[in-house]
C-alpha positions as a printed NumPy array, in Angstrom:
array([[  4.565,   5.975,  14.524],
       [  7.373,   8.397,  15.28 ],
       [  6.25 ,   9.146,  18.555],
       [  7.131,   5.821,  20.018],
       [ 10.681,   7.002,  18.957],
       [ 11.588,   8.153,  21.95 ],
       [ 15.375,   7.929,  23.723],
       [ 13.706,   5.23 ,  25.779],
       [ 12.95 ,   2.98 ,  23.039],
       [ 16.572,   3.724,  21.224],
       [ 18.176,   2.841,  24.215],
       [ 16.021,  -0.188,  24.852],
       [ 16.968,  -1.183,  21.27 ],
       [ 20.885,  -0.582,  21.545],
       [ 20.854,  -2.477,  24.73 ],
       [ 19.071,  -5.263,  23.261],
       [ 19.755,  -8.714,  21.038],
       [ 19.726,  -7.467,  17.521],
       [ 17.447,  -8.738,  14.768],
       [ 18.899, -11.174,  12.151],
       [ 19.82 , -10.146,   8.372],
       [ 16.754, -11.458,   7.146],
       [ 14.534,  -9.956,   9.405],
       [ 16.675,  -6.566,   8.608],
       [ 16.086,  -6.748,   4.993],
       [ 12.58 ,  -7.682,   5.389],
       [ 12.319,  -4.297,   7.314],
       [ 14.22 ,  -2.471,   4.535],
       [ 11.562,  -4.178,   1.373],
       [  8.547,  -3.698,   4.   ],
       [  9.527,   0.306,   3.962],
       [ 10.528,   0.604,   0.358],
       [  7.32 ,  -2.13 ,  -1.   ],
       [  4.438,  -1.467,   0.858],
       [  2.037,   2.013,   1.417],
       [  1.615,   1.281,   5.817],
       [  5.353,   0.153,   6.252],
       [  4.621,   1.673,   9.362],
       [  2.606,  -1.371,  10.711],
       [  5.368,  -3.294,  10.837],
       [  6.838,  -4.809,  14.284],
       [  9.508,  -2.495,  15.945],
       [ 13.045,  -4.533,  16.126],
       [ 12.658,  -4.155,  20.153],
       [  8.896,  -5.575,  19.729],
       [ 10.334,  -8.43 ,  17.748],
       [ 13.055,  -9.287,  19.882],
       [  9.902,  -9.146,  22.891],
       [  8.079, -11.181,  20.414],
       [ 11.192, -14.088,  19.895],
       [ 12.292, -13.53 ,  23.583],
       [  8.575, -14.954,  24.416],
       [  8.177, -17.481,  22.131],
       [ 11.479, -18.787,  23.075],
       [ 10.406, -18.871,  26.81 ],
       [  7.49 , -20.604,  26.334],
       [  8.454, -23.114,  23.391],
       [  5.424, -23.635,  21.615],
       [  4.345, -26.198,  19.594],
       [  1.395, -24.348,  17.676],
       [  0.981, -20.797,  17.399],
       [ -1.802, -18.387,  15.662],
       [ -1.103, -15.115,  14.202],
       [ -3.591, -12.632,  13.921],
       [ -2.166,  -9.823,  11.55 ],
       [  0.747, -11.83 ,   9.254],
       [  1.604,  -7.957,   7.065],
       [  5.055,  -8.993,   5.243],
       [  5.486, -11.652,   7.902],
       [  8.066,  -9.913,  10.007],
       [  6.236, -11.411,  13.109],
       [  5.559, -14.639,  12.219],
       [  9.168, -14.809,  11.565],
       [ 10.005, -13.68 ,  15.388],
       [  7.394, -15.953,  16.605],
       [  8.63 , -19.014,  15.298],
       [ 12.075, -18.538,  16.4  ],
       [ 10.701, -19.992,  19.625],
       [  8.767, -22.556,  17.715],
       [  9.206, -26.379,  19.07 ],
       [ 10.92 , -28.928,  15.999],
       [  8.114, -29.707,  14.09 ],
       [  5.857, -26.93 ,  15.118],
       [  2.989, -25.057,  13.576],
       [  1.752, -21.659,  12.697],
       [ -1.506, -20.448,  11.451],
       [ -1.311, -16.773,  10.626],
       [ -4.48 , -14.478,   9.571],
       [ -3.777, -11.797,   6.699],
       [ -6.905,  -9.757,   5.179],
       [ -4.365,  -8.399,   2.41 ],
       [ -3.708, -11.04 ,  -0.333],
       [ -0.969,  -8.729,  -2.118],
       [  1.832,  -9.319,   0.084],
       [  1.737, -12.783,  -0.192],
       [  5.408, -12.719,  -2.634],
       [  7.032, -10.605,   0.404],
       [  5.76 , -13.03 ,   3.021],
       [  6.937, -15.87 ,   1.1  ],
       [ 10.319, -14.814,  -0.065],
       [ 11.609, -13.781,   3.548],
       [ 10.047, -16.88 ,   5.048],
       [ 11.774, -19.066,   2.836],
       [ 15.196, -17.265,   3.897],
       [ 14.838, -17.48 ,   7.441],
       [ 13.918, -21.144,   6.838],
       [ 10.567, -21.497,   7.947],
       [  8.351, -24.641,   7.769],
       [  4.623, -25.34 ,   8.341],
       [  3.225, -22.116,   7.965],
       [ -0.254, -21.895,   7.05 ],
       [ -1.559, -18.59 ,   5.649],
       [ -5.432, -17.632,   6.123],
       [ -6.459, -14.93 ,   3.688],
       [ -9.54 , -12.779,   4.343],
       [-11.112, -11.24 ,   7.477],
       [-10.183, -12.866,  10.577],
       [-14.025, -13.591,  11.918],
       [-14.948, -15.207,   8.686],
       [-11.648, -17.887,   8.981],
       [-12.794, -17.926,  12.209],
       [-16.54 , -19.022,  11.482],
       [-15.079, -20.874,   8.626],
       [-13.708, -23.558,  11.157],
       [ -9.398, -23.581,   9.337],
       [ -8.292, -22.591,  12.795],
       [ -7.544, -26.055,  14.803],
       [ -6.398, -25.296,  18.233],
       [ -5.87 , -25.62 ,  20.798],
       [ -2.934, -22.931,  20.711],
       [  0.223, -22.858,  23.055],
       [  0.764, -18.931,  22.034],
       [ -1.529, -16.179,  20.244],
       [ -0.343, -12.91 ,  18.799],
       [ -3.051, -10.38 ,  18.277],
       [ -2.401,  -7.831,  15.672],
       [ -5.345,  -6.769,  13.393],
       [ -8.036,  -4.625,  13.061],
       [ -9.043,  -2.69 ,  16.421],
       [-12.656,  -2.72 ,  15.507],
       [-12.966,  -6.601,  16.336],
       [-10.271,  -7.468,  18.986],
       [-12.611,  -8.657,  21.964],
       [-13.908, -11.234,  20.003],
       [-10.404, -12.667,  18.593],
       [ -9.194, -12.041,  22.477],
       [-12.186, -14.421,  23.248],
       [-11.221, -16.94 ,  20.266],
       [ -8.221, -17.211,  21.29 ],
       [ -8.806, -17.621,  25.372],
       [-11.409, -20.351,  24.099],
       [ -8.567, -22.161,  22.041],
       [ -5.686, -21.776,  24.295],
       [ -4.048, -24.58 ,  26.176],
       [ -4.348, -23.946,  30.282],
       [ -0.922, -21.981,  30.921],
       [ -0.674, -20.741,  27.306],
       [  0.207, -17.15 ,  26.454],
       [ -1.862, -14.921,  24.49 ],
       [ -0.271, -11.077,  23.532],
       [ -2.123,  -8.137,  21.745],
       [ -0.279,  -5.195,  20.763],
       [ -1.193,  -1.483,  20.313],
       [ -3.07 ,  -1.635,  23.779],
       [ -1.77 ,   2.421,  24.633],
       [ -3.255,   3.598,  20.909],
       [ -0.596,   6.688,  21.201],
       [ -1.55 ,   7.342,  24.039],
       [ -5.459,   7.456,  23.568],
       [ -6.454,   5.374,  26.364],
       [ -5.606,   8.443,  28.763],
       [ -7.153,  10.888,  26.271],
       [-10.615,  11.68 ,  28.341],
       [-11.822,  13.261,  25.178],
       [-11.374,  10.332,  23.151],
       [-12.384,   7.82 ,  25.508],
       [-16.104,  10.021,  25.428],
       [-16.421,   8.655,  22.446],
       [-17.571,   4.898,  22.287],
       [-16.374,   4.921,  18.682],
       [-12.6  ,   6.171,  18.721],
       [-10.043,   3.963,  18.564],
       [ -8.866,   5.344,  22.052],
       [-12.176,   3.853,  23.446],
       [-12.228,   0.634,  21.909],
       [ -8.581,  -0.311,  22.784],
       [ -9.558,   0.93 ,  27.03 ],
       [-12.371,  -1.58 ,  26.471],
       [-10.332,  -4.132,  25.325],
       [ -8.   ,  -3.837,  28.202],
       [-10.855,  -3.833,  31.14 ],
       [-11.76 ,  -7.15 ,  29.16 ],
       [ -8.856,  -8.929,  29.656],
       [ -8.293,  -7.201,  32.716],
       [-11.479,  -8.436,  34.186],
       [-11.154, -12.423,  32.066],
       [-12.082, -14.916,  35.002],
       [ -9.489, -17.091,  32.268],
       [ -6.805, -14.853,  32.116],
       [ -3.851, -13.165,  34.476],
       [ -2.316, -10.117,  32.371],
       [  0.231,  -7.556,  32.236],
       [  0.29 ,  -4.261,  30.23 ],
       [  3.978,  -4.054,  29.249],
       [  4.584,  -0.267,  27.196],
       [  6.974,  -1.797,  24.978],
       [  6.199,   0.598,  21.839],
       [  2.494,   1.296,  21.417],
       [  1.958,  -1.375,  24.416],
       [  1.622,  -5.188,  24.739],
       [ -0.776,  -6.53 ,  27.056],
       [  0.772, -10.193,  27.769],
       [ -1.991, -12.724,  29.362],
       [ -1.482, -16.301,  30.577],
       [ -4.718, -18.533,  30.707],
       [ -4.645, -19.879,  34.139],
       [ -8.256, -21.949,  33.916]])
């Protein structure tokens, strides 16, 4: 994703509350253990991430898109005493990653969903109603885990989703043509929550772009 790497974001990053140790060294085994290290949460996205949850002090959160766990960890640095998280993870193989840095940063009640996110979905594991939802998985299927997630959100809760500016392929007019690009799916998903009845949003372009809802009904 180098071309988020722009003097923007360094500066943003320099200028901002740095991540822990753990969190570093999670970075460092994500890069060096894993073949997309590359998915992983910018440190400026995680301190957006903590800076959020810490704002809105929530007592249960759900995690679409757990990777090595980076973001779960940010999330529940806002977490209430006694809290909850219920993160989604299609990729059984980093579970020993997940659970080594989790331990270290001294995280509790963390439930782990393995498989695609719709089927732990229809499965019925997922007990809401949530207090915050963070959105990071597969593109092909993110209106219906943005309309999951409005469903089983508290009134006044926050939902985020990242990647919302692809790159840049929601402005791409060639892309967008085509119903099937990622570019095109990711413009549709922000006229949907853009247009929720449910929901009052803003696109913030922190990295690839966080679109950051609060249910209001």
């Amino acid at each position: 994703m180098a071309h988020f790497e722009d003097a923007t974001n360094e500066y943003s990053t320099f200028h901002s509350s740095k991540e822990s140790e753990v969190l570093e060294r999670l970075r460092r085994a994500t890069w060096l253990g894993t073949t997309k290290p590359q998915m992983l949460s910018d440190p400026i996205q995680g301190r957006f991430l903590s800076m959020v949850s810490g704002l809105t002090k929530p007592k249960k959160i759900l995690e679409f898109g757990t990777f090595t766990g980076y973001s779960t960890i940010c999330l529940a640095e806002g977490l209430q005493e006694g809290g909850t998280i219920d993160t989604l993870e299609i990729n059984d193989e980093l579970e020993h990653i997940q659970d080594q840095y989790w331990k270290e940063a001294g995280l509790k009640n963390v439930t782990r969903h393995i498989g695609h996110a719709n089927e732990i979905i229809e499965s019925g594991a997922l007990k809401g109603p949530y207090d915050l939802i963070w959105i990071d998985a597969d593109k092909e299927h993110q209106i219906d885990y943005v309309d999951f997630s409005v469903e089983n959100l508290n009134v006044g809760g926050c939902l985020m989703v990242d990647n919302v500016i692809w790159g840049g392929a929601v402005l791409d007019e060639e892309k967008l043509a085509k119903s099937t690009s990622g570019g095109s799916r990711i413009h549709r998903l922000n006229q949907h929550i853009t247009n929720h009845h449910q929901l009052e949003n803003v696109l913030i372009p922190v990295w690839d772009g966080i679109q950051v809802a609060r249910k209001i009904c």
